[in-house]
N, C-alpha and C positions, 0 to 999 in steps of 0.2 A: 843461310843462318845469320849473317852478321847484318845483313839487310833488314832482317825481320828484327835484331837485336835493336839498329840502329833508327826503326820506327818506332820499339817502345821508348828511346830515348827522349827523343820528341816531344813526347807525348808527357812523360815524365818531369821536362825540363819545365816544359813551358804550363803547369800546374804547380812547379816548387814555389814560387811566391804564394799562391792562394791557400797551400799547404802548410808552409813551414811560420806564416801568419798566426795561424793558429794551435802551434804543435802542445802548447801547456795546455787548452781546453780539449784537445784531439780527446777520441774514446780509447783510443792505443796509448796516451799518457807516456810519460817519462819515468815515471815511477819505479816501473817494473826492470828497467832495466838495469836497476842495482843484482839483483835477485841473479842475475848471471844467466847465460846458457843451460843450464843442466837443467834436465826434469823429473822431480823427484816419482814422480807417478804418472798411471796412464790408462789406458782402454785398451779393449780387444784382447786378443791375449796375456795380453802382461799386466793388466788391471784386474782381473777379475777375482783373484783368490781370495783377493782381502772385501771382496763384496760379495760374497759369496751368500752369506746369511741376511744383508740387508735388502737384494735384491726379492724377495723373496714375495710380498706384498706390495712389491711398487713403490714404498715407500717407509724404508726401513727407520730413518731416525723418526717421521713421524710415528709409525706403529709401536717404537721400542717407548715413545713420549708418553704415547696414551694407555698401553699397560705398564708403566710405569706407575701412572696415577691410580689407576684403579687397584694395582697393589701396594699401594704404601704400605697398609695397616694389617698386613697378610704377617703370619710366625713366621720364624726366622729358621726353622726345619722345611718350612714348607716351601720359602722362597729360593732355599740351595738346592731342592727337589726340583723344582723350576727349572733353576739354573744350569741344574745337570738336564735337565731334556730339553733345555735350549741347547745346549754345548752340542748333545752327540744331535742333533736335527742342522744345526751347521754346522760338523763335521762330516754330515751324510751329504750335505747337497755340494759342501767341498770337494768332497770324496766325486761325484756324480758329475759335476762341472769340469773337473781335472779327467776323468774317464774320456766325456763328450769333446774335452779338447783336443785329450791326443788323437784321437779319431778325426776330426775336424782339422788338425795339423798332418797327417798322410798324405803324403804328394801323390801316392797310387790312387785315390780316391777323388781329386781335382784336376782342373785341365792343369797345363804346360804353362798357362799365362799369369798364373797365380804364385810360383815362384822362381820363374825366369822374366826377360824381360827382350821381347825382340828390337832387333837392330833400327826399328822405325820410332821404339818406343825411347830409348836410349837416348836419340835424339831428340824426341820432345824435353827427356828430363835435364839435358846440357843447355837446350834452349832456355827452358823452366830457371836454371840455376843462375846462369847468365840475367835474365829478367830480377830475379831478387838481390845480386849482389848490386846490379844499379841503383833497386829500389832503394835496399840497406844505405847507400851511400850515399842516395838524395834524401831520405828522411830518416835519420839517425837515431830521432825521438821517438819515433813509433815501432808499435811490434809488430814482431817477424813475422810474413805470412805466412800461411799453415798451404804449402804449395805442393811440397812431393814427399811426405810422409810416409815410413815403410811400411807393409801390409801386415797380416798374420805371419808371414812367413820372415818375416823380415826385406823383403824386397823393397825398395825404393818405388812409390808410382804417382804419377800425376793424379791431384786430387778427383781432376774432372773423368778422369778415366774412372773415378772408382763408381760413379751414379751408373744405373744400370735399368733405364727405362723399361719397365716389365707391366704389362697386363694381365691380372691375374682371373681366372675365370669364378670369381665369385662377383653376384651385381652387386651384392654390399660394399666394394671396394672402389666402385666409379664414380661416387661423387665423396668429395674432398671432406666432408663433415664425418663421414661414416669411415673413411680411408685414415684418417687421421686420428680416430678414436680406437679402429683397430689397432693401428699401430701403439700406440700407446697402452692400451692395455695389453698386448700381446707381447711387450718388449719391458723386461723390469730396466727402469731407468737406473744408473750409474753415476754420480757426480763426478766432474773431474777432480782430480786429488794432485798437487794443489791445486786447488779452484782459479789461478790467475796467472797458471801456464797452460799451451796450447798442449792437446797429449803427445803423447811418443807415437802412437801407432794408431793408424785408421785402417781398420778393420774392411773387408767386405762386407756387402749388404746379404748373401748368404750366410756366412758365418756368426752375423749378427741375429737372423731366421732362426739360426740351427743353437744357440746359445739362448737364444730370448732373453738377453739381455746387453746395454752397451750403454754408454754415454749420450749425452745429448748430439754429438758429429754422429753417430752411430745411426741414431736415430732419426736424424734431421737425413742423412744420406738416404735410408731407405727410403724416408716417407717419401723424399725429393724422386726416387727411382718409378714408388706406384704414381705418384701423380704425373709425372711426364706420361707413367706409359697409359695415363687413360685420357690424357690429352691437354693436361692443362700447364701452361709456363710456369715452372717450379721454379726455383732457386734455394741455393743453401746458404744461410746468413751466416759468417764467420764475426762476433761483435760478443758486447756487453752487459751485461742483462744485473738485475737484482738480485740480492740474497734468494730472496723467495721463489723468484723463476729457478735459479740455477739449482737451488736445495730443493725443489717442488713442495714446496713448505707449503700446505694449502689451508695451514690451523689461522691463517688472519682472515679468510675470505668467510662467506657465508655459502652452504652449499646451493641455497637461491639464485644465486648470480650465475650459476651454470646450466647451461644445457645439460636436459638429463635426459638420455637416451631409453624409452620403454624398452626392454625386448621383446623382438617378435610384433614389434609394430608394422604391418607396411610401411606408413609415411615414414618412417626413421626417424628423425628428433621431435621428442614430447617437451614443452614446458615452456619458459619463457626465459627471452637472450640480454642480459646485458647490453645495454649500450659502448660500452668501454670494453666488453670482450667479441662482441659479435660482429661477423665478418662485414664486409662494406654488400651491400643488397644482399642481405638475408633478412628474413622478416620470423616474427614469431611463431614457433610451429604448433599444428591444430592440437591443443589441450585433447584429456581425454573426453569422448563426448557424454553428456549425460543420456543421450536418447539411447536410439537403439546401436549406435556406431557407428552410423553412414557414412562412409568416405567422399571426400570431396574429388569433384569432376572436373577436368576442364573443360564437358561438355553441358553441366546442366545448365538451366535457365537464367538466367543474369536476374538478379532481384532488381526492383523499380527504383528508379534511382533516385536517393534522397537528398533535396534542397538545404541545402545548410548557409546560412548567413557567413560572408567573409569578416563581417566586421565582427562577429559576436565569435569565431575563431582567432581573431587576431588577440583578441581584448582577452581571451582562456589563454592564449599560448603568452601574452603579454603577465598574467597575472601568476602562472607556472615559471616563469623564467625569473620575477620577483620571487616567488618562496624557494626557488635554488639558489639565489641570491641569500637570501638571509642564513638559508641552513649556511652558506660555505661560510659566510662571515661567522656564523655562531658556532660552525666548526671551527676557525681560526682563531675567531677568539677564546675558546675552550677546549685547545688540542687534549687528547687521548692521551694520557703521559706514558702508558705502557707504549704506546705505537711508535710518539716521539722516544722512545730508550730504544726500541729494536733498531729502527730508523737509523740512530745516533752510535747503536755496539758496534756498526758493521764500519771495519778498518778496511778492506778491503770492498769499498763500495765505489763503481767505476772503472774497477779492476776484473773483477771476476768476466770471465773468459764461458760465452755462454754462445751456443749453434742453433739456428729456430729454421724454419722454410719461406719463404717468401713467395707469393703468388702473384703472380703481375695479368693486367687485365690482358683481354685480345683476343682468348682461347676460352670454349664451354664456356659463353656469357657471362665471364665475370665482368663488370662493372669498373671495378676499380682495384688496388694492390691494398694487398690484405697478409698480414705473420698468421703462422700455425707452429701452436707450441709443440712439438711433437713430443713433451713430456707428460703432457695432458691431453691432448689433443683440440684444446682452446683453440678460439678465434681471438685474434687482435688486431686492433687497427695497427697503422704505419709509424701512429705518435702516440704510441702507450707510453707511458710512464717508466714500465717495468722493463725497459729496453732502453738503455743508456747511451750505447755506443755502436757502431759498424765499418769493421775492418773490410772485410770482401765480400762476394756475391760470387759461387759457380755451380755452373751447373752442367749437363752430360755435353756440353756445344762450347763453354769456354770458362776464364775464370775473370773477374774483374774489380778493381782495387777503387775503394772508395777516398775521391782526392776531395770531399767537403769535409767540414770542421763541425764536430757537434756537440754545438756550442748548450743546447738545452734538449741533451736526449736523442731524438730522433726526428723531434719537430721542426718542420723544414725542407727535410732532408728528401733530395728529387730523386726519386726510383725510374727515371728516364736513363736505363743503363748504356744508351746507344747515345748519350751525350757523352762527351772525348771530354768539354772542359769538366767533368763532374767526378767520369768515372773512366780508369785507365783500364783497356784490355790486355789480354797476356799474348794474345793469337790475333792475330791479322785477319782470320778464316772468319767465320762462325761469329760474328760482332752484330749487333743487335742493328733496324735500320735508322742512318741514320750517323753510325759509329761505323762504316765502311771506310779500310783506308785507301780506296781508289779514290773517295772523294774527299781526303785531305790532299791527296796529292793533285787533284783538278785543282786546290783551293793555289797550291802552292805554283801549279805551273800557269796558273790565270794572274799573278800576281808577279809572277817572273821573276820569282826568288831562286829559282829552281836550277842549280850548273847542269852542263853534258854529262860531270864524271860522277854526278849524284844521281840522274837518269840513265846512264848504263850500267851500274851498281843495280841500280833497285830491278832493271830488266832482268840483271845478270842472276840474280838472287830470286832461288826458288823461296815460294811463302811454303811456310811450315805448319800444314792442317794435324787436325788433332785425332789421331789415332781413335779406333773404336774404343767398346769399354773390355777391359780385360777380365769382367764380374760376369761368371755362368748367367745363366737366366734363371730368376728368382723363381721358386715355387713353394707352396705349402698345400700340402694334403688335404685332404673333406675333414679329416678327424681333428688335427691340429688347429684348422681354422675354427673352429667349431668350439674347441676349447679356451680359445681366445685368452686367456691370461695363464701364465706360467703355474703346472701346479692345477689352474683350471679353476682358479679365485685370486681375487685382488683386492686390499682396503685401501684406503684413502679415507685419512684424517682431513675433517675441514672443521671451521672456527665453531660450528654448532650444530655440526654432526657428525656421523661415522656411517661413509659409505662403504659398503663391501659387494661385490659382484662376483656373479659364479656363470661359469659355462652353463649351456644347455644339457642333460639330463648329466649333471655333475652332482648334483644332491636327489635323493632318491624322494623327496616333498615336490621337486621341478621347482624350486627356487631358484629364480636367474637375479636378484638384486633385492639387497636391504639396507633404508636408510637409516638410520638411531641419530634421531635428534635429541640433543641432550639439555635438560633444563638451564637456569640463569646459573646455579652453583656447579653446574659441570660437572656433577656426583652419578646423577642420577639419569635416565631415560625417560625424556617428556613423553615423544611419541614412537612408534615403529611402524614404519612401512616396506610391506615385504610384496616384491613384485614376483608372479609365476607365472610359468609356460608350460604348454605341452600335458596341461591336465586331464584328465577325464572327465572330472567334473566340475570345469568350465571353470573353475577358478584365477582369476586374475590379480586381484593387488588384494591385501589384510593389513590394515592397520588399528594398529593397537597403542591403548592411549592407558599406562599401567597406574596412572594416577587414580584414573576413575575406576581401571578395570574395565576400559571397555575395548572391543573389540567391531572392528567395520569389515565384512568380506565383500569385496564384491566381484562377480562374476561374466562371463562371456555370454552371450546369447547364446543357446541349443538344450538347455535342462529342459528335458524331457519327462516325466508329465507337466511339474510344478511352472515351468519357467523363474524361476529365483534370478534376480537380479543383481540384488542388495540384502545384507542379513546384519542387522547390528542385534550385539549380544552387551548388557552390563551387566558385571559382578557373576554369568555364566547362564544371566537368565536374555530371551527375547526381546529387547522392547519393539523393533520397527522390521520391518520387511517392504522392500521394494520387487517386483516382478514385471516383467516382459509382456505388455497387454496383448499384444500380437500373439502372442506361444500358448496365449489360454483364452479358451472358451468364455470363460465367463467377464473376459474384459477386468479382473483384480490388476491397480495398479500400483497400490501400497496396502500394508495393514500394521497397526501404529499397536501397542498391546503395553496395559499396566496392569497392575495387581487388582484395581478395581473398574476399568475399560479398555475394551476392544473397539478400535475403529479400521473400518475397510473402506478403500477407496475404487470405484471402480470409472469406467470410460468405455464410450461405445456400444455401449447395449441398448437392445431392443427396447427393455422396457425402461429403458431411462434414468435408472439405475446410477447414481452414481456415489453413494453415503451409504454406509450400515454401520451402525455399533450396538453394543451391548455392556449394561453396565451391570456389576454385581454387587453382594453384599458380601461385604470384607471381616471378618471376624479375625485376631490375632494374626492379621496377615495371610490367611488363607480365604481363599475366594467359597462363598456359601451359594445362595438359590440367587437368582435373574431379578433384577430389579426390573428392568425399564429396557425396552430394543428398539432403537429408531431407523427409519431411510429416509432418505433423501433422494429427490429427482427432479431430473434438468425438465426445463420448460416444452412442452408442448403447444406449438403455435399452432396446431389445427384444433384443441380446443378456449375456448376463453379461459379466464386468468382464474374465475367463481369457479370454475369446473375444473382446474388442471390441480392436483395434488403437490404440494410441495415438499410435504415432510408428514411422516406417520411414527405417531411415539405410543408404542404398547407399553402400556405399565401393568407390571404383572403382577404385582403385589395388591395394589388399587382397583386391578380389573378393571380398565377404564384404557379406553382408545380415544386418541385425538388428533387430527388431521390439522394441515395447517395448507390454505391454497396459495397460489404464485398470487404476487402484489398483481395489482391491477396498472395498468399506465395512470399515470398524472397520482397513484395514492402512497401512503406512507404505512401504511398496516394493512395487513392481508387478513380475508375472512379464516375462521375457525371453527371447524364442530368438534364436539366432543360426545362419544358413545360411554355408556356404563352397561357392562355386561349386563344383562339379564338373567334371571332365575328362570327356575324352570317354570314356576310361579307366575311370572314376570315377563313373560314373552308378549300377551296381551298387553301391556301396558309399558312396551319398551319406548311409546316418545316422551314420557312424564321422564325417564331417564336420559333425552337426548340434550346438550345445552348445543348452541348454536351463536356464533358473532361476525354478522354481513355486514360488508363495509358501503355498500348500496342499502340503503334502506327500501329502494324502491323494486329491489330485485325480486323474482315470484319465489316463495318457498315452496322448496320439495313436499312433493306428497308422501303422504303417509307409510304407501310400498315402497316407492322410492327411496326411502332412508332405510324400511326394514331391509331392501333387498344390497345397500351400501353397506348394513351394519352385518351381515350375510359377508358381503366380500372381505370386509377387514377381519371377520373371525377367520377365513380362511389363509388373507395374505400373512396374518399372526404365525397360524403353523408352519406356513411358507419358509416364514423367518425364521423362526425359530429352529426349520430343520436346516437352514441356511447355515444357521450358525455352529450346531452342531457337526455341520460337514468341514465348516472352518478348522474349529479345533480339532477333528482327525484327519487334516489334512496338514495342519501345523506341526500336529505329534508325527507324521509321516516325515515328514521335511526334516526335522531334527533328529528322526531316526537313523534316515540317511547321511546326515550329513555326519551323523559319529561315525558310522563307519564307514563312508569316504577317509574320513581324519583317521583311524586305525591304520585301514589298509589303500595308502598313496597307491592309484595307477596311473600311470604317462600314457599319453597316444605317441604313438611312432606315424610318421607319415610315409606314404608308401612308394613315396620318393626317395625314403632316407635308405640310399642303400649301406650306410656303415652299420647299420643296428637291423634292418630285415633280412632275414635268410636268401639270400638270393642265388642259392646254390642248387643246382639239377638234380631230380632223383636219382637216385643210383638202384642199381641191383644188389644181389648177394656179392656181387664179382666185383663191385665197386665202377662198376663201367655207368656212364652215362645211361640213361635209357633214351633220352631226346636223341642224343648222337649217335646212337644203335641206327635209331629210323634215318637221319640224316643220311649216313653212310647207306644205309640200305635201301633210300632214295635216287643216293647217285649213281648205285652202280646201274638203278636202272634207265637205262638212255634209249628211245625213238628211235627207232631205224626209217630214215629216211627212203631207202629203197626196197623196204619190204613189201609194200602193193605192187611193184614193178619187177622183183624178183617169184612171186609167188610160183607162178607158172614154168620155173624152170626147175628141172630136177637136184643139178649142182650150182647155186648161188654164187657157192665162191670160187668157180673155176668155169666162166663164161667163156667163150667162143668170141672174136672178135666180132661176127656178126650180132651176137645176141647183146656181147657188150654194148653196140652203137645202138640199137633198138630200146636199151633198159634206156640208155644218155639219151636218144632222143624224146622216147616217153616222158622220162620226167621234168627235160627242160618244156616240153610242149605241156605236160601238166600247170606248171607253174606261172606260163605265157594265160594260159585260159584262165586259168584263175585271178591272174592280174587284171585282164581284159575284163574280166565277170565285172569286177570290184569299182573299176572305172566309170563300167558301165551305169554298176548301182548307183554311184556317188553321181552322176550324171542326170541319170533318171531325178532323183530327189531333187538336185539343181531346179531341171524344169519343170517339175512338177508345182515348186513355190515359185519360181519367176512367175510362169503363168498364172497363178492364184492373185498374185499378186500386181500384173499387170489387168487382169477383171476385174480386180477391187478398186484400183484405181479409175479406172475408164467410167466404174459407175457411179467414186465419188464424183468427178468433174460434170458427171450430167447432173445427179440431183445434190450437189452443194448446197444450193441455193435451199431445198428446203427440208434439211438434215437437221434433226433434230441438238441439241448438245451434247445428250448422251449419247445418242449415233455417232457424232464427230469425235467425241472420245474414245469412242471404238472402233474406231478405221483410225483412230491416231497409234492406239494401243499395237491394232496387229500391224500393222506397216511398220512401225518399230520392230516385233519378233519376226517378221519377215523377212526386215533387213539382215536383221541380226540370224537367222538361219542362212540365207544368200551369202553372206561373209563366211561363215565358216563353212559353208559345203566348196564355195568355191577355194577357199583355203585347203581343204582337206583334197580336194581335187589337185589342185597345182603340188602339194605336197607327194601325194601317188605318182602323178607322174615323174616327179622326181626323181622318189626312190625306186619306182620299179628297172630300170635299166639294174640299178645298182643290187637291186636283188639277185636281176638276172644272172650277170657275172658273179656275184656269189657263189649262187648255185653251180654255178659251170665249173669254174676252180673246185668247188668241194666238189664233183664228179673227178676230174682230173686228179686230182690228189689219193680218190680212193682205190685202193689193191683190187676190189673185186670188180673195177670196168679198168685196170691198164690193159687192157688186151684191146681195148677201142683206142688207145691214145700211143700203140706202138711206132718205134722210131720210122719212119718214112711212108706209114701212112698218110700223113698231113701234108 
C-alpha cells in the first residue's frame, strides 16, 4: 500500500510546476472554493423528488418554455385549470418515483455488494483516499475529485468500480451512434443542482435502468458500461461544459444540425451531420431515397470512376474557405445581441460541473477520439467549444487525473492517457500503454537514481489491482427497450422546431416522430412532419405545410393493386400522385390533376407510351365536357423520324386530330398531319379534309388508303384514350376511397417475430392442459425396446436362464458387429466405385488431351472436381465409422450389462 502510495507521489510531484503554472486559467478554477465543502443537492436517490415532474419530457425547463408561450393569452380560469392538472400529474409521478425507490432501495432484492463493501474493496477505498489527500495538498486550487462517492444505499465505492461493461442482446445497441441515442432518450436527463458542485451520490447503472432517469454522471456511467461491453474504449469525462450542454437547452441550435434518426430504418441514421457535431470518420448517412428504396451494398458494382481536375478542386475549395471567411467576419462584425446577453448572463460560465463519455481510437475502427453527449446523444469533436474544461477520465480498468492547463477549452488537450507527464493514474495495474510503472522504474534504475532501500520497498510492496465491478449486470426487457423514452414519448425543444418521439405501437396512428417547424414569429407552425411505422398501409412520413393547407403522404413500396407512392392533397383536394412503375402494369409513374387538366406520366411500356393528359372545360370551377386529350411517345428507332409518331392531340369539341412526328436529325421542326373528322357525308371526300406539313419536301406522299386507313386507326386510338381516361378517374375515386378509410380505421402489422404483442401461447383443452404437451408426454413414455427381436422366442422375457441370457447378449452384440461391418462395407464399395471412375477418366484425358475439344476439357475439369469432392468425404465418412464403431460396440455391451432382464448372463463368478 504505501509503495503504490508512494508511486503516485512521484508522479504528482514532478507535474506540480506544469500544474500549479497554470492553476487561475485551470478548468477546476479557484473560484469554487469559496462556496465550501457542503453540497446543497444531488442525484440518484436523493435528487430525484424535486425532478420529478421536469424529468418527464427530457427536457423540462425547455417544455415548461415553450407552453408557456403558446399560453400567454389563454383566461385566467382556464390557466389554474391547467395548473391544477399539472399539480396532481406531478404529484402522481412523485407519488410513482418514491413507490419505484423504495423498491429499488430493498437490500432483499440486490446482491450483497450493493451495500456492503468487502475487505479487498475497503482497501482499494484507503488507497483511493490516500491518493486525493496528496492530491488535495499538491493542488490546493483545483477541485476535489469525484473519486469514491456513496451509492444508493449510502455505501462508499470507487468510482471505477461503478461502470459495469454489459452487452445487451439488442443489435441496435452495438454501434455507438444508435447506443447513445438509446440511452438518451430512454433516460430523462437531471441537471446537477447546484450546477458547480460535484453530486453527493453516484448512483448504479441498474438503478439508473430501473428509474429512467439521473444526471449527466448517471448517464455518462451507463452509456460508458454499453459501450465497453460492445467493445469500444469508453471513458467517463469528469470537466466543464456550457450552460447549454449542462441545461440541454437545445432552443439556440437549429434542428438541421442534427442527426435525425428515421425509425425502423435498417441503415440507422437518416439526414445530414454537422461538421462541429459529427464524430471524427463518420460520413453523411444515405438521405431517404427517391427511387424504389434500394439499400446500398458493399457488394455491388463500383461505378466508373470519375476524372476530376485537382486544380479546379483546389481553386472551389480555395473559394469556399474565402466565403467562410467573410461570413465569420460579417458575423463579428455584426454579432447577434440576443446570443451576445445569453453568452454574457451566464455567472457561473467555467464553472459548471458537466460528465460527457470519451471514445478513444484503437477498438471497432475508430479512427480518432471523439465526446458523446449522453444528454443527447450527440457526436462532438475533442475541441468543441461547448466543453470548457477537464478534471479526470475513468473508466471500468482505472481512473486518471488531468495534469494539463486549459488554457482555451479543450483545444490542445492530448487524449494520450498512457502519457505520465500529462495524465496522473490512481492504480499502478490497468495504466494505458505506455503509462506502465515498470517502465518508469527501468527509466529510474537505468539512470541510477534508484537506492537498495527504495528497491526492496517497492519489491516488498504488493501493487494494488482494481477490484471487479460491484454493479449486477445490466438488462432491459423486449418491452421496455422497445418503448424507449419514459412514459414511451419525449419532446425536445430546438431554436425552430419542436421535436417529439413516441415508441413503437405507442400511438394507435403507428406514429413513432414528429417534427413542428415553427415560422420566423415563433406563433405559428410552418411545417409538420410526421414520421410512421408498422402501418398497414404502407404509410411512411406526412407532411403538412398549414399555410397553404397542403398535405405530402408518402408511402413504402407493397400497395396492392394501385402502388401509391406519393399523394399530395391542397385545401383536401388531389393535385399530384406519384406511384411505383414496377407494382403496376401499366408502367403510371406520376399523375399531376387541376381543376381544368389531368396529366399522366408513364415509363416502360410497350407501346411507348409515356404522356397522357386531358383537358376540360371549366364552368364556375366545376369541370364540364373534354376539351382536348393528348399522348405522347418515346422515339422508335426501328422506324424513321417521317413515320414515328410523336404526339397525338384529339380535339373533341373541333373534331379534328392532329399528329405531330419525331424531329428528324440535323432539322429544327418536325412534320405534321392533321385529320377532320368526316361526316357520314363526307367519307368520300375525307382528303379535301386532310391538311399535311413535311419538313422534306422531297419525301413521297402517302396514298390515298394509306391516310384513310391512318385516319381509321386514330378514330380508334381516340376511343382507346378516351376509355383510358375514364379508367383513370375510377381508379383515382378508388384510391381516395381507400385511403378515407385507412385514415378512419388505423391497422399496425405485428411481425411474427414480435413475440410481446403475438399470442404465442399453446392450445389448451377444457382442462386447461397443454394439448402439444399431452402428445409430448405421450411420446415419451413410448420407448424402443432394444431386445425385443432377441427376446421374441422366449416364453418369460424377464426371467431368462443364464443360458438364454448369454444367447439373447450374444445375439445382439453380433447383430450390431454385422450391421457395422454392412455399413463399412457400403461406405467402401462407393469409395471404389469413384476412385475407379475416376482413375478411367483420367487415363483417357492423358491419351486424347491433345485433341479435346474446350468444352470437353471443361468437363473433365467439372467432374474431376465432384469426384474429388465425393473421394474426400467418403473417405471422411469412412475413417469417421471406423472410429465410432468400437465405441458403439462397448456402448452396447455396458447397456446389456446394466439391464435386469440378462443379469443372469453377467452373475458373480461366471466371468
Amino acid at each position: 500500500m504505501d509503495g503504490g502510495a508512494d508511486g503516485g507521489d512521484v508522479g504528482l510531484d514532478g507535474n506540480t510546476s506544469g500544474a500549479d503554472g497554470g492553476q487561475a486559467d485551470d478548468a477546476g478554477g479557484e473560484g469554487i472554493d469559496g462556496e465550501g465543502n457542503g453540497i446543497n443537492g444531488g442525484s440518484g436517490a436523493d435528487g430525484m423528488d424535486g425532478e420529478a415532474g421536469s424529468g418527464h419530457g427530457g427536457e423540462g425547463s425547455e417544455s415548461g418554455e415553450f407552453s408557456g408561450k403558446l399560453a400567454g393569452d389563454a383566461d385566467a380560469d382556464a390557466d389554474q385549470a391547467v395548473d391544477q392538472h399539472e399539480q396532481q400529474y406531478i404529484e402522481q409521478m412523485a407519488r410513482r418515483k418514491h413507490n419505484l425507490r423504495q423498491q429499488l432501495l430493498d437490500k432483499k432484492k440486490v446482491p450483497a455488494s450493493y451495500y456492503t463493501n468487502s475487505p479487498k474493496e475497503q482497501i482499494i477505498l484507503q488507497y483511493v483516499d490516500n491518493f486525493s489527500r496528496q492530491y488535495c495538498q499538491l493542488y490546493p486550487g483545483r477541485k476535489e475529485l469525484l473519486l469514491s462517492p456513496p451509492n444508493e444505499f449510502g455505501i462508499k465505492k470507487f468510482v471505477s468500480t461503478t461502470i459495469r461493461p454489459t452487452q445487451l442482446p439488442y443489435k441496435e445497441l452495438y454501434d455507438y451512434r444508435s447506443c447513445a441515442a438509446f440511452v438518451a432518450d430512454f433516460i430523462a436527463y437531471e441537471p446537477l443542482e447546484p450546477p458547480h458542485e460535484l453530486p453527493k451520490t453516484i448512483v448504479s447503472p441498474t438503478y439508473t435502468l430501473k428509474m429512467q432517469s439521473g444526471t449527466c454522471f448517471d448517464l455518462s456511467i451507463l452509456l460508458s458500461s454499453l459501450l465497453r461491453g460492445v467493445g469500444y474504449d469508453a471513458y467517463v469525462v469528469s470537466g466543464y461544459a456550457s450552460r447549454n450542454i449542462t441545461l440541454m437547452d437545445q432552443t439556440k441550435t437549429s434542428v438541421e444540425e442534427f442527426s435525425m434518426r428515421v425509425p425502423g430504418s435498417s441503415g440507422g441514421i437518416v439526414g445530414m451531420t454537422n461538421s462541429s457535431t459529427a464524430g471524427p470518420g463518420t460520413a453523411a448517412r444515405d438521405s431517404r431515397s427517391q427511387g424504389d428504396g434500394i439499400a446500398m451494398n458493399k457488394y455491388r458494382v463500383k461505378p466508373p470512376r470519375q476524372l476530376k481536375s485537382s486544380f479546379l478542386a483546389k481553386q472551389e475549395e480555395r473559394q469556399k474557405q474565402l466565403l467562410l471567411k467573410k461570413d465569420a467576419d460579417a458575423e463579428k462584425a455584426h454579432p447577434d445581441p440576443s446570443t451576445m446577453a445569453q453568452e454574457d448572463d451566464d455567472e457561473l460560465k467555467g464553472l459548471r460541473i458537466h460528465a460527457w463519455v470519451l471514445v478513444l481510437p484503437g477498438k471497432r475502427e475508430v479512427a480518432e477520439s471523439f465526446f458523446i453527449e449522453p444528454s443527447t446523444g450527440k457526436i462532438y469533436s475533442t475541441e468543441n467549444e461547448n466543453y470548457l474544461g477537464l478534471e479526470s477520465v475513468f473508466s471500468s480498468q482505472n481512473y486518471w487525473v488531468n495534469m494539463q492547463v486549459c488554457y482555451d477549452g479543450l483545444k490542445g488537450i492530448s487524449f494520450d492517457i498512457g502519457d505520465n507527464a500529462k495524465w496522473e493514474f490512481v492504480f499502478l495495474d490497468n495504466t494505458q500503454p505506455g503509462g506502465m510503472s515498470s517502465k518508469r522504474n527501468d527509466l529510474s534504475k537505468a539512470d541510477g537514481n534508484g537506492s537498495d532501500e527504495e528497491e526492496e520497498e517497492e519489491n516488498s510492496s504488493e501493487v494494488v489491482d482494481l477490484t471487479p465491478s460491484w454493479v449486477d449486470r445490466l438488462g432491459i426487457n423486449k418491452e421496455q427497450f422497445e418503448l424507449r423514452c419514459p412514459s414511451g414519448t419525449k419532446v425536445t425543444i430546438y431554436k425552430n422546431a419542436r421535436w417529439e418521439k413516441f415508441a413503437e405501437y405507442h400511438r394507435a396512428d403507428g406514429m413513432v416522430s414528429r417534427i413542428t417547424y415553427v415560422g420566423q414569429d415563433n406563433s405559428s407552425p410552418s411545417e409538420i412532419h410526421e414520421i410512421f411505422e408498422n402501418r398497414r398501409d404502407k404509410l411512411l412520413e406526412r407532411i403538412r405545410v398549414p399555410a397553404t393547407k397542403k398535405i405530402h403522404e408518402l408511402f413504402n413500396p407493397g400497395r396492392i393493386p394501385h402502388g401509391l407512392k406519393e399523394h399530395i392533397l391542397v385545401d383536401g383536394k388531389t393535385t399530384e400522385m406519384h406511384f411505383y412503375p414496377s407494382a403496376r402494369s401499366d408502367g403510371l409513374v406520376k399523375r399531376i390533376e387541376s381543376s381544368r387538366k389531368v396529366m399522366e406520366f408513364f415509363t416502360e411500356r410497350e407501346d411507348r407510351l409515356v404522356y397522357r393528359s386531358v383537358t376540360y372545360d371549366v364552368e364556375d370551377g366545376l369541370r364540364g365536357g373534354v376539351i382536348k386529350m393528348a399522348e405522347k411517345f418515346s422515339r422508335n428507332l426501328e422506324l424513321s423520324a417521317q413515320q414515328d409518331v410523336y404526339k397525338k392531340t384529339y380535339f373533341a369539341k373541333e373534331e379534328r386530330i392532329r399528329i405531330i412526328f419525331h424531329l428528324e436529325e440535323g432539322r429544327i421542326i418536325a412534320s405534321m398531319r392533321e385529320f377532320r373528322k368526316p361526316s357520314s357525308d363526307q367519307k368520300g371526300h375525307f382528303v379535301e379534309l386532310t391538311n399535311s406539313f413535311e419538313v422534306n419536301p422531297y419525301v413521297t406522299q402517302p396514298k390515298r388508303q394509306h391516310l384513310y386507313a391512318h385516319l381509321l386507326d386514330l378514330l380508334r386510338t381516340e376511343q382507346a384514350c378516351a376509355q383510358a381516361i375514364k379508367n383513370a378517374e375510377r381508379e383515382l375515386s378508388d384510391i381516395l376511397q381507400l385511403r378515407q378509410s385507412e385514415e378512419r380505421e388505423v391497422s399496425l402489422t405485428i411481425s411474427v417475430y414480435d413475440t410481446l404483442r403475438n399470442d404465442t401461447k399453446l392450445p389448451t383443452d377444457d382442462d386447461g392442459k397443454d394439448v402439444h404437451k399431452g402428445d409430448e408426454e405421450e411420446t415419451k413414455t413410448v420407448d424402443l425396446d432394444y431386445l425385443s427381436p432377441f427376446l421374441i422366442n422366449y416364453e418369460n422375457p424377464n426371467h431368462l436362464t443364464r443360458e438364454e441370457a448369454l444367447a439373447v447378449k450374444d445375439s445382439c452384440l453380433k447383430s450390431l458387429k454385422e450391421r457395422l461391418v454392412e455399413k463399412a462395407n457400403i461406405i467402401q464399395g462407393r469409395l471404389d466405385e469413384v476412385t475407379t471412375e475416376y482413375q478411367k477418366r483420367q487415363l483417357a484425358y492423358s491419351r486424347n488431351a491433345d485433341s479435346m475439344t474446350a468444352e470437353e476439357t471443361d468437363d473433365y475439369v467439372r467432374f474431376c472436381n465432384d469426384a474429388l469432392f465425393r473421394i474426400h468425404i467418403l473417405e471422411k465418412r469412412l475413417a469417421k465409422h471406423k472410429e465410432t464403431a468400437p465405441e458403439r460396440y462397448i456402448e452396447l455391451d455396458s447397456r446389456l450389462r446394466s439391464d435386469n432382464r440378462l443379469s443372469a448372463a453377467f452373475q458373480t463368478g461366471y466371468y
